[in-house]
C-alpha positions as CSV (number, residue, x, y, z in Angstrom):
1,X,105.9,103.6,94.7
2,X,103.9,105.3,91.7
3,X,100.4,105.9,93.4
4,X,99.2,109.1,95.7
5,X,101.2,106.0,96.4
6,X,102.8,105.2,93.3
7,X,105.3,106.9,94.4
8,X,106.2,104.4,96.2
9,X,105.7,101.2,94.5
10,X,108.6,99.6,92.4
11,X,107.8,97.1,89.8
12,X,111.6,96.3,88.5
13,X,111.0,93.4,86.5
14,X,114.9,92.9,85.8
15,X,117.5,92.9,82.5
16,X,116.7,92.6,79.4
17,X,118.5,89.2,77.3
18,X,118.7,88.5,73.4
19,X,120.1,85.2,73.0
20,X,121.6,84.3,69.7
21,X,120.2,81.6,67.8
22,X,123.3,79.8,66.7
23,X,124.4,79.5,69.9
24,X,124.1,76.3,71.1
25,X,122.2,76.8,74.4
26,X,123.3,75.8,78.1
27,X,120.5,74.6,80.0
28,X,120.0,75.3,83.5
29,X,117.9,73.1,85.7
30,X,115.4,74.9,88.1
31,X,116.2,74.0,91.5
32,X,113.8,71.5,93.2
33,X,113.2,73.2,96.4
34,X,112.3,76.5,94.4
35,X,109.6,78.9,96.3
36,X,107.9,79.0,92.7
37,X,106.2,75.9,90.5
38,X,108.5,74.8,88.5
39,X,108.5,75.7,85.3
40,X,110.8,73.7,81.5
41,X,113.6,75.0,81.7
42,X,114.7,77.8,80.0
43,X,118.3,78.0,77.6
44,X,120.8,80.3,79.2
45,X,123.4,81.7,76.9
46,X,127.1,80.8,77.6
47,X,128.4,84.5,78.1
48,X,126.4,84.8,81.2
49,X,128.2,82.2,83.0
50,X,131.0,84.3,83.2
51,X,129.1,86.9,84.9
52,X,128.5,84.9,87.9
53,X,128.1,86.0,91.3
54,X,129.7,84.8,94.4
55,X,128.5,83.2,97.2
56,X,129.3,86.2,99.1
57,X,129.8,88.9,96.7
58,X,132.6,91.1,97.3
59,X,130.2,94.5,96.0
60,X,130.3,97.1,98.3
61,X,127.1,98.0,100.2
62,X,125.2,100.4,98.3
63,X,126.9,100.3,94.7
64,X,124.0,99.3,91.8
65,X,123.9,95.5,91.4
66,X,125.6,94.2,88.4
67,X,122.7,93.7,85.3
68,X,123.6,90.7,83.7
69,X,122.1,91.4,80.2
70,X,124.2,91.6,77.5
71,X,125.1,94.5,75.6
72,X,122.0,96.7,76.4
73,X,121.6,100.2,77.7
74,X,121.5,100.9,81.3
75,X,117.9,100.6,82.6
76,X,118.3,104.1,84.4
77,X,118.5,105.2,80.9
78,X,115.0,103.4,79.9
79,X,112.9,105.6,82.1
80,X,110.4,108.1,81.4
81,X,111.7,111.7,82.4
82,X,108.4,112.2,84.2
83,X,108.9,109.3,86.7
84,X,110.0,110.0,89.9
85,X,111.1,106.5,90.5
86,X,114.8,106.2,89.9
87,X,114.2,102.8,88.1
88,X,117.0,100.7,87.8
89,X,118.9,102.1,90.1
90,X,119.8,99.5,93.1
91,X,121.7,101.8,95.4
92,X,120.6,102.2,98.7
93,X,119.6,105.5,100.8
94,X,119.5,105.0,104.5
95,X,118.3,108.4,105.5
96,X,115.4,108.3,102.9
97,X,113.9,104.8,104.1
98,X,114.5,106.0,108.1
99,X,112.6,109.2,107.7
100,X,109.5,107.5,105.6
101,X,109.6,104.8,108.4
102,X,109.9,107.4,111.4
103,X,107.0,109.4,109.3
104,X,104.3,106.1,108.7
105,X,105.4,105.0,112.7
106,X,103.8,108.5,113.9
107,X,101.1,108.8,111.5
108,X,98.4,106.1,113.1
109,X,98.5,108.1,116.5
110,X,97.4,110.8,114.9
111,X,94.6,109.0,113.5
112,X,93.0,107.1,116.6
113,X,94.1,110.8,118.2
114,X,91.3,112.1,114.9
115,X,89.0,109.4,115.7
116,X,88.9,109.9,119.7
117,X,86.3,111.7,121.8
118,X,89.3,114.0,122.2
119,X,89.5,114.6,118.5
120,X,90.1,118.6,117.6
121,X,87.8,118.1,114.5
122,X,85.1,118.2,117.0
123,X,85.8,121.5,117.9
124,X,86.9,122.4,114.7
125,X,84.2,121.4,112.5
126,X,81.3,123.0,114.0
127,X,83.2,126.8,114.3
128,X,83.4,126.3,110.3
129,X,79.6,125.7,110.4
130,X,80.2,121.7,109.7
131,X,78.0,119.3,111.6
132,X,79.9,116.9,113.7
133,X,78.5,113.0,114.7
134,X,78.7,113.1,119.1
135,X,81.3,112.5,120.5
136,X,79.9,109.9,122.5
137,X,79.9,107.6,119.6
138,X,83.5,107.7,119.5
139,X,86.3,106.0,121.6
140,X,86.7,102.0,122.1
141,X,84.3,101.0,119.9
142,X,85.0,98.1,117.5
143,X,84.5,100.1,114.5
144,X,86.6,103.3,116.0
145,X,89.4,100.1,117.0
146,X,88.8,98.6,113.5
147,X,89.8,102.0,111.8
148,X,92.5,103.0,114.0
149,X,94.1,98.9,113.3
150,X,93.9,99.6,109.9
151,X,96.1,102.2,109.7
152,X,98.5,100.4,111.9
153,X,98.7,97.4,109.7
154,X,99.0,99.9,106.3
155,X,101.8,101.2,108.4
156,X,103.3,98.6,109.3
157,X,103.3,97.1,104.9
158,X,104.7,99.7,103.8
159,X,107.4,99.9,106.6
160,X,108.1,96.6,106.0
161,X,108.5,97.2,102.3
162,X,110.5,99.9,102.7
163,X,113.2,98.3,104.3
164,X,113.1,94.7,103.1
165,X,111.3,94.5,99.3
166,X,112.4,98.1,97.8
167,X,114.9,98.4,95.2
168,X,115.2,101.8,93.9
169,X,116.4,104.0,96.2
170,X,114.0,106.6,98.1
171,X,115.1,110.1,98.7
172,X,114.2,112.1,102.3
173,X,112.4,114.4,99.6
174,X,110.3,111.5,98.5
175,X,109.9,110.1,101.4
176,X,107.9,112.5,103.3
177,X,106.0,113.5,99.8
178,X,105.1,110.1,100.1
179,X,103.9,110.3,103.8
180,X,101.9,112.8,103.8
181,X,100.3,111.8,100.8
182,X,99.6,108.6,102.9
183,X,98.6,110.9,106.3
184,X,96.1,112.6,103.8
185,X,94.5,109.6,102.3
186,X,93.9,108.2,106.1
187,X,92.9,111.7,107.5
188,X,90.1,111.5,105.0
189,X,89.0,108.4,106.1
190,X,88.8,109.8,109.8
191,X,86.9,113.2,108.8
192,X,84.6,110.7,106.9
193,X,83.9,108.9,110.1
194,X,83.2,112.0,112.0
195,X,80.0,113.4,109.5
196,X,76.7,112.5,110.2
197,X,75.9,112.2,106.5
198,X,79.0,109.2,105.8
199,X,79.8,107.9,109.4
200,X,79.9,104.0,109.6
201,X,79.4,105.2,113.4
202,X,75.4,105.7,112.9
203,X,74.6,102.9,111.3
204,X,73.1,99.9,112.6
205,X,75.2,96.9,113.3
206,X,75.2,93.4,112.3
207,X,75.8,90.2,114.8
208,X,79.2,88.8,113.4
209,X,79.4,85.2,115.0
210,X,83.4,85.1,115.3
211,X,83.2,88.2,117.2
212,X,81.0,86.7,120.0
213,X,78.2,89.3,121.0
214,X,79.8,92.2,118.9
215,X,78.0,93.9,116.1
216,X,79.3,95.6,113.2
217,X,77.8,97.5,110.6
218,X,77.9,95.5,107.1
219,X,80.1,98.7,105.3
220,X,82.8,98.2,108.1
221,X,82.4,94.4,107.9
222,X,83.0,94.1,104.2
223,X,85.1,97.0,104.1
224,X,87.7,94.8,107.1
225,X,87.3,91.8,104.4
226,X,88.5,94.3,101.1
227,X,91.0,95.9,103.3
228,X,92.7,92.3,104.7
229,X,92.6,90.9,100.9
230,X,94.3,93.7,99.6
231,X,96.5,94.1,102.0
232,X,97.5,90.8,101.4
233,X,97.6,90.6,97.9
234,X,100.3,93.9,98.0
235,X,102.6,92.2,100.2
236,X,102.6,88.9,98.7
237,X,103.1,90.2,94.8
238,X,105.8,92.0,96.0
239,X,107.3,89.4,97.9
240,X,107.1,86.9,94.8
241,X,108.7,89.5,92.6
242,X,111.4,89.9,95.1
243,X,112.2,86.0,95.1
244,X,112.0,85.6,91.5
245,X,114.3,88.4,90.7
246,X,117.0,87.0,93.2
247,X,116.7,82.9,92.7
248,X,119.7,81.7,92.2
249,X,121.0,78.2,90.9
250,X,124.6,76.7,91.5
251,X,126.5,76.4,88.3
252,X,130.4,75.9,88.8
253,X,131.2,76.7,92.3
254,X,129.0,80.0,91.9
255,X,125.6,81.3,91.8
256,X,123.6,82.9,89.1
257,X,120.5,84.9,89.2
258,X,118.5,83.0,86.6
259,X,116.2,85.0,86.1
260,X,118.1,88.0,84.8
261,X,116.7,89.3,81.8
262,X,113.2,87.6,82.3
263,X,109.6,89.5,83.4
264,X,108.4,88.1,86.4
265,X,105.3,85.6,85.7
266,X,104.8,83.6,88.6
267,X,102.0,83.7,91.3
268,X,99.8,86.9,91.4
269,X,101.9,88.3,88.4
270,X,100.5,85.6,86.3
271,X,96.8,87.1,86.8
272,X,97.8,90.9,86.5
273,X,100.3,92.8,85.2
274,X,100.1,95.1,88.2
275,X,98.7,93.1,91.0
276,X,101.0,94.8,93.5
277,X,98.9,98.4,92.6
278,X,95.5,96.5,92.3
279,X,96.1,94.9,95.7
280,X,96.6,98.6,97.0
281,X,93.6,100.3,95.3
282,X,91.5,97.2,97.1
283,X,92.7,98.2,100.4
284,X,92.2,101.6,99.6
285,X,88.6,100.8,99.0
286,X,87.9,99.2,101.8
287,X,89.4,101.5,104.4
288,X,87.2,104.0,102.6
289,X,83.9,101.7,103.2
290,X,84.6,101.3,106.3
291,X,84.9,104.7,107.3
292,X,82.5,106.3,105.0
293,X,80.4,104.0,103.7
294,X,79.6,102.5,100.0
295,X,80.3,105.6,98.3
296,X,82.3,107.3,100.3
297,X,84.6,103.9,99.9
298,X,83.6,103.5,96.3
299,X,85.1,107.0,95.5
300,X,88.3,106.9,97.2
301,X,89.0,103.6,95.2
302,X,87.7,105.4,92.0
303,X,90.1,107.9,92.7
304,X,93.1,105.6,93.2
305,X,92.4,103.4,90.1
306,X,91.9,106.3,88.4
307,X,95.5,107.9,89.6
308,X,97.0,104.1,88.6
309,X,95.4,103.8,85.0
310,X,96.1,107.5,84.1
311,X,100.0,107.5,84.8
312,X,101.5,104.7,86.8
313,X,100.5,102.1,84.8
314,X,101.1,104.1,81.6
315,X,104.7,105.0,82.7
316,X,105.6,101.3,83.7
317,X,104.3,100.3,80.5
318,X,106.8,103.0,78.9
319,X,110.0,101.6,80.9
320,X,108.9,98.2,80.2
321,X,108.4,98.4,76.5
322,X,112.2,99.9,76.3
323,X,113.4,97.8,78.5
324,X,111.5,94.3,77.2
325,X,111.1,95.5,73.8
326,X,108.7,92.2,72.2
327,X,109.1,90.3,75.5
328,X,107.0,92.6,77.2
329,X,104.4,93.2,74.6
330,X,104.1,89.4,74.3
331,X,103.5,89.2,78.4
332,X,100.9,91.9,78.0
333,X,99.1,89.2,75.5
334,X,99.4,86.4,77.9
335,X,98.5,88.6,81.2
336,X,95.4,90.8,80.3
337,X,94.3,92.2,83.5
338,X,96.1,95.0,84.4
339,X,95.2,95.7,87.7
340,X,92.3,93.6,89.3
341,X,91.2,90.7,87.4
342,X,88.2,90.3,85.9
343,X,87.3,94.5,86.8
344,X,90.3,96.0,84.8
């Protein structure tokens, strides 16, 4: 996790491996039934086949996973000091992934709570001399249930990666830095919806033909499009990374990981060398359309893609360039797109 959110966001790409050349290779088939494409196969050198793992490995829960590259620093060591993601580090912290699961769980209410006719912004707003849309135009309307459903499903992602796709470990400390960083980004959204001057509430709606007789402005209509794409596309890169880095093959009686040492290139990683972050900023975006309007959405995602090119991306590049060395420069060559492709 490096953003507001990239904290957050992992992008472990696994160990480094420099094969010698007069070794004579082993090959290792790709397994038929593999979630990926296929791809020739790839020599793997003889000294990793003693570093097998089990069928059921015998590592105790929450010790670092064994890297299987072959005489190279520890990747903990490859990290810049000014990331706050322990990178390569596999160990696990229960009471760091409960409390930033508890925190996201409670963190929608409070936003359909923001965007109700209930909402203490209404009350609040006007005593600072800020002029408030009426709260008649809130409660269940289907951009107010739009919003509020947005927030749930971000919730519910990031939940979900949090206890299923993470690696690196996440601190209590981090995790509620995290949260409110997320509360924040979502509060802004409601406030947004509650002005006169960027309210998605006030503007006139649209007939949407798979919504029967409802209407919907066009901002919150393509905003619901950007924010189900991104969505997406965040959960599914992550998800690929995650099987590549654990695919394993049968060789002797035991499984190997085989793609230790390699930089995952499959899928959505094959487009973008980030497309986990660019799948976030989209969402992003569109939340803030739908909300506030074109620019209301167009600067939140500014700001995001901004946060993402000016130090997430630029400290991933730094652990991957130790870590990959000419491997990694060479996947930059192939992979252009850093975030979105064919915007940046």
């Amino acid at each position: 996790m490096d953003d507001t959110a990239s904290v957050y966001e992992t992008a472990i790409m696994g160990g480094s491996s420099d094969y010698d050349e007069e070794e004579e290779p082993v090959v290792v088939p790709t397994p038929s039934n593999s979630f990926y494409t296929p791809l020739p196969s790839q020599p793997l050198p003889s000294e990793l086949l003693s570093k097998v793992v089990p069928e059921e490995s015998s590592q105790p829960e929450g010790e670092p996973r064994e890297d299987l590259g072959l005489d190279n620093p520890s990747p903990m060591s490859l990290a810049s000091p000014r990331d706050m993601i322990p990178r390569g580090n596999y160990t696990r912290n229960p009471a760091g992934t409960l409390t930033f699961i508890g925190l996201r769980a409670i963190e929608p209410l409070l936003q359909s709570y923001l965007l109700s006719p209930k909402s203490p912004l209404l009350k609040l707003l006007p005593k600072l001399g800020v002029a408030v849309i009426n709260p008649g135009l809130l409660g269940q309307t289907p951009t107010g249930e739009i919003l509020s459903w947005m927030g749930r499903l971000s919730r519910l992602k990031q939940a979900y990666w949090a206890g299923f796709i993470a690696r690196e470990p996440m601190t209590p400390r981090m995790a509620i830095f995290v949260a409110l960083l997320e509360t924040a980004a979502n509060a802004v959204n409601s406030l947004l919806y509650l002005l006169p001057k960027t309210s998605t509430a006030l503007l006139k709606g649209v007939r949407v033909p798979l919504l029967g007789e409802a209407e919907l402005p066009l901002p919150v209509l393509v905003g619901s499009l950007m924010f189900a794409v991104g969505l997406a596309v965040e959960t599914i890169s992550e998800r690929q990374r995650s099987f590549f880095k654990e695919e394993r093959i049968a060789v002797g009686g035991k499984q190997i990981r085989v793609n230790e040492g390699k930089i995952c290139d499959r899928g959505l990683w094959s487009l973008s060398r980030h497309p986990n972050y660019g799948g976030y900023v989209l969402w992003r975006t569109g939340f803030g359309i739908a909300a506030g309007g074109w620019w209301a959405g167009l600067g939140m995602g500014l700001a995001h893609a901004g946060h993402f090119a000016g130090e997430s991306v630029g400290l991933m590049d730094e652990y991957m360039s130790n870590r990959y060395g000419g491997a990694w420069t060479q996947h930059k060559q192939r992979v252009g797109w850093v975030l979105i492709p064919g915007i940046y």
